[in-house]
FIKOL-7433 format. One record per residue (C-alpha): x, z, y; residue in three letters. Coordinates in steps of 0.25 Angstrom, whole numbers, m for minus. Last residue first. Layout:
N
+-------+-------+-------+------+
|  east |    up | north | resn |
+-------+-------+-------+------+
|     X |     Z |     Y |  ALA |
...
+-------+-------+-------+------+
END
This chain:
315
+-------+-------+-------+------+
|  east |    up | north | resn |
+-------+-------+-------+------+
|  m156 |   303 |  m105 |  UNK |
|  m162 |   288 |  m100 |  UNK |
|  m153 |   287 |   m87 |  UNK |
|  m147 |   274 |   m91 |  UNK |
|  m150 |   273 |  m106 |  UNK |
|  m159 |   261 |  m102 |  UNK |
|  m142 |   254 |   m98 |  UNK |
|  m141 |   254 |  m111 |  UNK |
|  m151 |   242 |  m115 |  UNK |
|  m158 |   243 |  m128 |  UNK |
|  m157 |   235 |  m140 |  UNK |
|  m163 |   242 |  m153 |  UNK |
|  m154 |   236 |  m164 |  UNK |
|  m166 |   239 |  m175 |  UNK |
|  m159 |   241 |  m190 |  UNK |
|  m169 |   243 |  m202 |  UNK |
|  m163 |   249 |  m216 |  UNK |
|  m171 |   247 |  m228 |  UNK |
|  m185 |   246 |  m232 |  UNK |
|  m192 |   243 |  m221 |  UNK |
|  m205 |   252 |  m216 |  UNK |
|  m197 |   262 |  m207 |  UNK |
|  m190 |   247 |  m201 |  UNK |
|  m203 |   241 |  m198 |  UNK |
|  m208 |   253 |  m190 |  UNK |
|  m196 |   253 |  m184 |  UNK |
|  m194 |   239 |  m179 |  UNK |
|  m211 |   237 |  m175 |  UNK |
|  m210 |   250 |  m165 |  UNK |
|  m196 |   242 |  m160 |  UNK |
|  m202 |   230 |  m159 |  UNK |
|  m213 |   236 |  m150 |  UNK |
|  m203 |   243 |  m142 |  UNK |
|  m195 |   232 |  m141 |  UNK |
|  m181 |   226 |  m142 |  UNK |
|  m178 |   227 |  m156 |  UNK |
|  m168 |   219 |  m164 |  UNK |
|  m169 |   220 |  m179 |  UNK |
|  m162 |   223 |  m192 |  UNK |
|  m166 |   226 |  m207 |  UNK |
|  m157 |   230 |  m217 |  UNK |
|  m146 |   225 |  m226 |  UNK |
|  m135 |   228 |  m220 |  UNK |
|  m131 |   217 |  m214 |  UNK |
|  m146 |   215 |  m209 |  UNK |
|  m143 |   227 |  m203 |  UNK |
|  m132 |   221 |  m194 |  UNK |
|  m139 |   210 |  m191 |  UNK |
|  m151 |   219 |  m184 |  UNK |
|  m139 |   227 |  m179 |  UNK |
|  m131 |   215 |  m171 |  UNK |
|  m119 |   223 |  m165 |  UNK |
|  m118 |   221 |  m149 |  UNK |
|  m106 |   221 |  m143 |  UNK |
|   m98 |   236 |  m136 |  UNK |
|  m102 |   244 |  m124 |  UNK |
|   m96 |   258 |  m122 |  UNK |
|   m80 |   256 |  m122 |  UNK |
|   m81 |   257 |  m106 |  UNK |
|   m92 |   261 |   m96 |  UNK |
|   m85 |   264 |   m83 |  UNK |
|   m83 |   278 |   m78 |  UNK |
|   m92 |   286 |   m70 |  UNK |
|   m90 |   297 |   m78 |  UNK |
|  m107 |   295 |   m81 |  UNK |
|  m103 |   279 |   m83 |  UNK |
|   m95 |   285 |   m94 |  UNK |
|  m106 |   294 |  m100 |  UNK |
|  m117 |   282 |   m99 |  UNK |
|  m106 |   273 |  m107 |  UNK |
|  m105 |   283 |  m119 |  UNK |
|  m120 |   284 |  m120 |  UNK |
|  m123 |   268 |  m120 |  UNK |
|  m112 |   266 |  m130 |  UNK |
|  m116 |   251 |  m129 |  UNK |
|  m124 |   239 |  m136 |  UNK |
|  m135 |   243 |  m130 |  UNK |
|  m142 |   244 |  m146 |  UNK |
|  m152 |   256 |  m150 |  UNK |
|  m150 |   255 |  m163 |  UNK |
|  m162 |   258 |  m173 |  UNK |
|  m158 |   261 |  m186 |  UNK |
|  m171 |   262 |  m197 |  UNK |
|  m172 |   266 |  m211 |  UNK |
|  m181 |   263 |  m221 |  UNK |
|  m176 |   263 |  m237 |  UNK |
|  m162 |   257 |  m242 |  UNK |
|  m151 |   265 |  m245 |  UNK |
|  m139 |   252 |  m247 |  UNK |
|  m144 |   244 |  m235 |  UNK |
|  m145 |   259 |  m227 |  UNK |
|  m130 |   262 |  m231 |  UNK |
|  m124 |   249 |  m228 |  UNK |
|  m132 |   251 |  m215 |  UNK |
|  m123 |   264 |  m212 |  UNK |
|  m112 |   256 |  m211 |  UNK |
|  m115 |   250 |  m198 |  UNK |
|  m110 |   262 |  m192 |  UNK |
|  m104 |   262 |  m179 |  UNK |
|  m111 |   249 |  m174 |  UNK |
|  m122 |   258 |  m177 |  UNK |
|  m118 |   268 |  m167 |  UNK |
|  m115 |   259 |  m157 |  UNK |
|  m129 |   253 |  m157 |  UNK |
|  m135 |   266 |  m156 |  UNK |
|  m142 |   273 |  m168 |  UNK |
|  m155 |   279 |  m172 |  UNK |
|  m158 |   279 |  m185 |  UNK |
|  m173 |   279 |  m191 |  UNK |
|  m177 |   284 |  m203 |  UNK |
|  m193 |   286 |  m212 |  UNK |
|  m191 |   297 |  m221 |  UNK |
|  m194 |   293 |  m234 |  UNK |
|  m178 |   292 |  m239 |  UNK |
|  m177 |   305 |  m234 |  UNK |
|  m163 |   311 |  m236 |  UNK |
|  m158 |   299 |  m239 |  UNK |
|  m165 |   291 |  m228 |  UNK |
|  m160 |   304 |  m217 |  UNK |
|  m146 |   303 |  m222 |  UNK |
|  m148 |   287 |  m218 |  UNK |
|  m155 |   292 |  m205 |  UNK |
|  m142 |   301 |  m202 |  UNK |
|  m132 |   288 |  m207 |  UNK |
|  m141 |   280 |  m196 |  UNK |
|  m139 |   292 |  m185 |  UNK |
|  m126 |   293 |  m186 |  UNK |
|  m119 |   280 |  m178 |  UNK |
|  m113 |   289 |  m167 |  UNK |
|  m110 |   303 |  m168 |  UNK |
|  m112 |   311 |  m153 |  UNK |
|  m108 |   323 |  m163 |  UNK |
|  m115 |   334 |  m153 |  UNK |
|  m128 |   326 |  m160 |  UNK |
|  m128 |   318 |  m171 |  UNK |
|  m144 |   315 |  m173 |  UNK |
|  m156 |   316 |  m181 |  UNK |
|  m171 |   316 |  m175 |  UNK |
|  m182 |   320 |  m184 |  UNK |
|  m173 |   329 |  m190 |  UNK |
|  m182 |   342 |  m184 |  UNK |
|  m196 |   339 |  m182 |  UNK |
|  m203 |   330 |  m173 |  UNK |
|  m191 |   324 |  m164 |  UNK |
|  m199 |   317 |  m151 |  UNK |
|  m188 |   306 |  m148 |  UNK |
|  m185 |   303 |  m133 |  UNK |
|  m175 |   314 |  m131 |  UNK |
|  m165 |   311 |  m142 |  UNK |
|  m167 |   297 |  m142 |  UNK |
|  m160 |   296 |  m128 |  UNK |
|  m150 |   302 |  m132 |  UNK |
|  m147 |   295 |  m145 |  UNK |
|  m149 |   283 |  m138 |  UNK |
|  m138 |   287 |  m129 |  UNK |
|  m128 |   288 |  m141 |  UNK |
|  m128 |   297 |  m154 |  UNK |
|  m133 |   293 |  m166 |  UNK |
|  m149 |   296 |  m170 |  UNK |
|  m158 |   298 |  m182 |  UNK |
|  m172 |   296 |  m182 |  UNK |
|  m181 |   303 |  m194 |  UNK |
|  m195 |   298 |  m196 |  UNK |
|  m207 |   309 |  m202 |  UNK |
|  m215 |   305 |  m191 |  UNK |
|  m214 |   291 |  m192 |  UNK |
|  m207 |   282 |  m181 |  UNK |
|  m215 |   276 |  m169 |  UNK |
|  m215 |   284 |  m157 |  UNK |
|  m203 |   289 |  m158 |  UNK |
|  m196 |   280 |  m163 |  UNK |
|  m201 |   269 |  m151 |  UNK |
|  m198 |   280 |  m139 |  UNK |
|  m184 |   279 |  m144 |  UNK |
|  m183 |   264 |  m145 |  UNK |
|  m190 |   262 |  m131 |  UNK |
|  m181 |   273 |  m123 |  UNK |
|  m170 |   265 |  m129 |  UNK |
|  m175 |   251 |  m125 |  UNK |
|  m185 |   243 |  m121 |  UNK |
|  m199 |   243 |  m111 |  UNK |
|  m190 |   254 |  m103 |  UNK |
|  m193 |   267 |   m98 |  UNK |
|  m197 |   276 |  m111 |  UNK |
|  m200 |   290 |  m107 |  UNK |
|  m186 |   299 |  m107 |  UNK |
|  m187 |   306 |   m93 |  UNK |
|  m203 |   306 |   m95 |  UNK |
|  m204 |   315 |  m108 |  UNK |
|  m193 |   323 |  m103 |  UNK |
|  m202 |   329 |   m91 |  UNK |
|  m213 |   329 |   m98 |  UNK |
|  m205 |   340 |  m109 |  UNK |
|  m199 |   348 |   m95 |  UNK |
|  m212 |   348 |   m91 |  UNK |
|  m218 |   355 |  m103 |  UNK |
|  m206 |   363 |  m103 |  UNK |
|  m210 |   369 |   m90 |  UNK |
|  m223 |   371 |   m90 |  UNK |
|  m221 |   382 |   m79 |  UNK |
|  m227 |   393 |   m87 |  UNK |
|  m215 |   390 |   m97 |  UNK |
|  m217 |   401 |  m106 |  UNK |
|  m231 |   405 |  m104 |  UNK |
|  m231 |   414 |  m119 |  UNK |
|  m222 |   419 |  m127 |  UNK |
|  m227 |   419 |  m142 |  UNK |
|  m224 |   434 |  m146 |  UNK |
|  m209 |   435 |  m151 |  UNK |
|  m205 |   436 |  m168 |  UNK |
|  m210 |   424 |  m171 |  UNK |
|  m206 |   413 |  m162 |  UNK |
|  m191 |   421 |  m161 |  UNK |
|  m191 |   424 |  m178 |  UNK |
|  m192 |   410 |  m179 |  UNK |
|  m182 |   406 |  m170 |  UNK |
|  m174 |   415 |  m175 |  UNK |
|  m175 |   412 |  m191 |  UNK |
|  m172 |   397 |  m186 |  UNK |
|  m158 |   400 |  m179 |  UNK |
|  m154 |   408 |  m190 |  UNK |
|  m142 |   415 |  m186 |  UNK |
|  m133 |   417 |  m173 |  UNK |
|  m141 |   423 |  m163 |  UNK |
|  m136 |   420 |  m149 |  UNK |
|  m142 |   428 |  m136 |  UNK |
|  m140 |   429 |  m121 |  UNK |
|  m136 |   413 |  m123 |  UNK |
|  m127 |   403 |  m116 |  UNK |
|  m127 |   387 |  m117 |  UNK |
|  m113 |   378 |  m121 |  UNK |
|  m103 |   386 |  m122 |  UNK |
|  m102 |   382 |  m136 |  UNK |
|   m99 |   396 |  m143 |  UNK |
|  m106 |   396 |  m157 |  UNK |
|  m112 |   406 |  m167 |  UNK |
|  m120 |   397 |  m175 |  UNK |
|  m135 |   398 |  m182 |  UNK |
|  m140 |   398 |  m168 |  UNK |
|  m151 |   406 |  m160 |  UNK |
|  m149 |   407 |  m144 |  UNK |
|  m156 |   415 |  m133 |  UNK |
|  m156 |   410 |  m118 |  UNK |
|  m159 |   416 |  m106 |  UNK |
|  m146 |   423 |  m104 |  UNK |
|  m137 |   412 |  m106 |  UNK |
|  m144 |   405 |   m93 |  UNK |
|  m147 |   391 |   m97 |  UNK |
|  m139 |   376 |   m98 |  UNK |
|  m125 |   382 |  m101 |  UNK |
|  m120 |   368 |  m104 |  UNK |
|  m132 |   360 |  m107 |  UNK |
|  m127 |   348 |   m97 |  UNK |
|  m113 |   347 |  m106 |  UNK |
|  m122 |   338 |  m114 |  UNK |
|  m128 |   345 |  m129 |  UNK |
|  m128 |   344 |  m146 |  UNK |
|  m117 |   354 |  m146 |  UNK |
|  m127 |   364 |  m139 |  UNK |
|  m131 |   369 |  m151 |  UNK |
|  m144 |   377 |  m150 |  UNK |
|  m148 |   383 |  m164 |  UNK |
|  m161 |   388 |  m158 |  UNK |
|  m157 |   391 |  m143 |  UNK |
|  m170 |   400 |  m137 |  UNK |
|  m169 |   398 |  m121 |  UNK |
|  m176 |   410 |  m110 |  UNK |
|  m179 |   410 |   m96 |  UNK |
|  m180 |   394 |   m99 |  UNK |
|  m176 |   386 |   m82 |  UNK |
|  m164 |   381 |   m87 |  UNK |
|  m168 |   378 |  m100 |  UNK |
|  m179 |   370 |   m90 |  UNK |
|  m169 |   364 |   m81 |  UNK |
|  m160 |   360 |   m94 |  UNK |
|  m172 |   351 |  m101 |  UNK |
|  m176 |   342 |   m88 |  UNK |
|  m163 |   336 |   m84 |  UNK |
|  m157 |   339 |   m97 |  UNK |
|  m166 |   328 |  m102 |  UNK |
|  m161 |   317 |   m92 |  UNK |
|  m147 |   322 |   m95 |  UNK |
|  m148 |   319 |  m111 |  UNK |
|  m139 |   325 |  m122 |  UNK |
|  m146 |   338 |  m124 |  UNK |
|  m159 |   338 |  m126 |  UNK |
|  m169 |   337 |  m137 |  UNK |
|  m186 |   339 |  m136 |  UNK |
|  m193 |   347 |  m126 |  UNK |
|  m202 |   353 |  m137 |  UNK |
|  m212 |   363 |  m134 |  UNK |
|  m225 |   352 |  m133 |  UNK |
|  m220 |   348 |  m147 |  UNK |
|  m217 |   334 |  m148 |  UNK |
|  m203 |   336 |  m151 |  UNK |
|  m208 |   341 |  m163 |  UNK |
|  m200 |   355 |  m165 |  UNK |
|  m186 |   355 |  m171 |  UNK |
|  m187 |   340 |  m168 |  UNK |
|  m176 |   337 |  m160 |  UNK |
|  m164 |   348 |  m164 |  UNK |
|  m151 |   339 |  m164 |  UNK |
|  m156 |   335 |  m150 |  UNK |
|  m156 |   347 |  m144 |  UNK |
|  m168 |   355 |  m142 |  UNK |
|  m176 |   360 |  m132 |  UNK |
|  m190 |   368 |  m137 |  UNK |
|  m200 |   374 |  m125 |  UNK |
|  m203 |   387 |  m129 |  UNK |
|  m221 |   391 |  m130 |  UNK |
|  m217 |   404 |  m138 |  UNK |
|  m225 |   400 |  m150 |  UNK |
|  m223 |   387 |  m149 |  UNK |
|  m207 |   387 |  m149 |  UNK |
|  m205 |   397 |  m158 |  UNK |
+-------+-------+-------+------+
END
């Protein structure tokens, strides 16, 4: 649908992948961050006419509330539902992927959709507002999986500012190539999800993504990984704080309280378990880290130490 029409594809977070993020029509996930809003709302806003695919606005911030004119937008969904969230002129309630076929074949390509370029400039746009700006930290881990994991790899992610952050820097390349909670802002899930992922696919190369708050949640799970054996990676991003949780206090202009907390020692912690645990504290080292850990057999724990404060204005 996309390519033969020339549509631009938004999609939430949830949804990465469903075409490579690659893809010249793809402008990646959004929902969650203000610095992407900034450049994706002006452009819904600007579309004479929006197809929603399955659209569940569970997954986004109070800033896409109402975010186009109803009456230029059509919408496909497996569920009736009454959010309030967005408006439509139509809502087809049926199967969502039996329409979007029948839409890409049943219509003669369109053609100069966005004379201005503007989805092209939209994607630039995005490219630079989340380009790596430090020698290390989370701008540096993200950039690091995605440039140097396998093709076939799956990540999974918990919720926190990293997850964020992740969120618009990874390129997805097909659907579940990036797993996450959304809507539930669950904490600690994305190493149980990559150990449903192992199960399912013990040949799959894996890779958790979790903050430091969220692992001190679940430490558990290790017993589990010791016990399954086979590659996995956990990367942590460590700051030693609910950076996410701070950031919204500081927006209600309130003090920073009951966010930070001591600093667990993870590498220690895994060799608990029985795995495999490192500091890392470079992108070369990190580059090193994974591929070491894809190649191990067992569980590989890396306590990526980052400083908070580079969230600051990052999403």
């Amino acid at each position: 649908l996309s390519e033969r029409h020339g549509i631009p594809v938004i999609t939430t977070y949830k949804a990465k992948g469903i075409i490579p993020e690659t893809h010249p029509n793809a402008l990646g996930g959004h929902g969650l961050s203000p610095l992407s809003d900034k450049v994706i709302l002006p452009l819904l806003r600007e579309s004479d006419c929006i197809v929603c695919l399955g659209y569940d606005p569970i997954e986004m911030r109070s800033d896409w509330i109402r975010p186009w004119a109803p009456e230029v937008a059509v919408e496909f969904v497996h569920a009736q539902a009454e959010h309030g969230m967005h408006g439509s002129s139509l809502r087809h309630v049926g199967d969502v992927a039996a329409a979007a076929k029948a839409l890409a074949d049943g219509i003669a390509p369109l053609e100069n959709t966005w004379p201005d370029g503007a989805p092209a400039k939209a994607r630039a746009a995005l490219a630079e507002a989340f380009a790596p700006r430090e020698e290390w930290g989370p701008h540096a881990v993200f950039e690091a999986l995605d440039a140097n994991l396998p093709e076939d790899a799956v990540l999974t992610v918990d919720s926190g500012a990293h997850r964020i952050l992740m969120s618009q820097m990874f390129h997805a390349n097909r659907p579940g190539h990036l797993l996450q909670s959304a809507a539930f802002c669950t904490m600690g899930v994305s190493v149980p999800l990559a150990i449903g992922v192992h199960f399912a696919a013990p040949d799959r190369p894996v890779v958790a993504v979790v903050g430091d708050a969220g692992m001190d949640m679940a430490p558990g799970d290790l017993s589990t990984l010791r016990d399954m054996g086979g590659p996995l990676v956990i990367v942590v991003l460590v700051d030693d704080a609910l950076t996410l949780i701070g950031r919204k206090q500081r927006a209600m202009q309130l003090a920073e309280l009951g966010v930070t907390f001591g600093a667990t020692d993870f590498p220690a912690l895994a060799r608990a378990y029985g795995g495999h645990g490192e500091v890392v504290d470079s992108r070369e080292g990190m580059q090193r880290a994974l591929a070491a850990g894809l190649d191990r057999d067992g569980f590989t724990v890396l306590a990526c130490k980052v400083d908070k404060e580079l969230y600051t204005g990052a999403f």
